[in-house]
N, C-alpha and C positions, 0 to 999 in steps of 0.2 A: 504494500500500500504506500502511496508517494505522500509528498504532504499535502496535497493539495484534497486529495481522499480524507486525510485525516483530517483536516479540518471542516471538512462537509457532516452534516449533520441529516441521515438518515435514522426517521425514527419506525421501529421494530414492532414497535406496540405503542397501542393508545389507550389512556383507559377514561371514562365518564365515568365517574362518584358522584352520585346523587348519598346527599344527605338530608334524612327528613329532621326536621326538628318543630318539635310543636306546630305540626299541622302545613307547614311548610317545607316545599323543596328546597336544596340549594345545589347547583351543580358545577361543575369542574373538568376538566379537560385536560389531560396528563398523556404527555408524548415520551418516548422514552429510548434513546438509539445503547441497545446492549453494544452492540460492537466500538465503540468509541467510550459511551461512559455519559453519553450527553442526555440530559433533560430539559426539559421545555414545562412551561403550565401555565394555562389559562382559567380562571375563576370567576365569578360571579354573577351567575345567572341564577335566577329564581324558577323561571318556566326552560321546559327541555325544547318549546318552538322558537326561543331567541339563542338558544346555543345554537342548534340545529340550523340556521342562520347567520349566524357567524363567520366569517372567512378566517380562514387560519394564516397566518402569512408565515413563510418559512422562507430565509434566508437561500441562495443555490448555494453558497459556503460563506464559511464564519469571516467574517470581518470583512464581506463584502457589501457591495450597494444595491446588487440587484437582489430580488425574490420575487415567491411567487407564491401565489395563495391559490387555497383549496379550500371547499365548503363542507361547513363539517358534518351537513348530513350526509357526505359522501363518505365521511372517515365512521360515522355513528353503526356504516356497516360492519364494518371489519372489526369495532373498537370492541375494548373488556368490558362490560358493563356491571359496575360495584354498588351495590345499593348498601349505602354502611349509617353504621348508629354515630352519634357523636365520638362514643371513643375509638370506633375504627378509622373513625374520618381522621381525627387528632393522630393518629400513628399513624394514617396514611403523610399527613405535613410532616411528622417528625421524619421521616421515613425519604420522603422527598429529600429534603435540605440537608441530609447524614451525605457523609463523603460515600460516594455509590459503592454497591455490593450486588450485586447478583444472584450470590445466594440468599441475603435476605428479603428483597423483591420475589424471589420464588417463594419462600417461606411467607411472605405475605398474602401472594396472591392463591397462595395453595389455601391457607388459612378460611380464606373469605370467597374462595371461588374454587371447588372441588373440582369440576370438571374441563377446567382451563391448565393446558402445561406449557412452557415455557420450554423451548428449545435450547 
């Protein structure tokens, strides 16, 4: 891989965290490039048709000027979808912002999503 690879930011997996809390949604958008180490996250929406509408912008590589975006009902296909309680949500942030691991993103999503594996 050259550097110009390595500085590109392909993500692997997406996930959407909906968190209910008192009667209310709140959702999330979590991009996630295993091969590189790189994460990405979008936050707060209430309703799942203004995410859903959303355009994702993604850089073509890191520290450049161009991108391009994509809608995220297009990614809502292929994404992980987490419906979590308050404190899964809270260890999903912690979980985010810790220096990456792989193995504990699998252990995460093994945890809260049985039938999802991770390559």
């Amino acid at each position: 891989m050259n550097r110009r690879q390595r500085k590109k930011f392909i993500p692997s997996i997406w996930i959407i965290a909906t968190k209910q809390t008192e009667g209310h949604a709140y959702y999330a958008l979590y991009a996630i490039d295993w091969k590189r180490g790189g994460r990405l996250s979008w936050e707060g929406w209430n309703r799942l048709e203004d995410l859903l509408q959303f355009h994702i912008p993604i850089k073509r590589k890191a520290g450049g000027r161009k991108s391009s975006s994509q809608p995220a009902a297009k990614i809502a296909k292929r994404a992980l979808h987490l419906h979590l309680n308050e404190a899964q949500f809270e260890e999903l942030e912690r979980l985010f912002y810790q220096p990456f691991s792989k193995k504990r993103w699998r252990m995460y999503i093994r945890m809260n999503r049985n039938q999802y594996v991770i390559k």
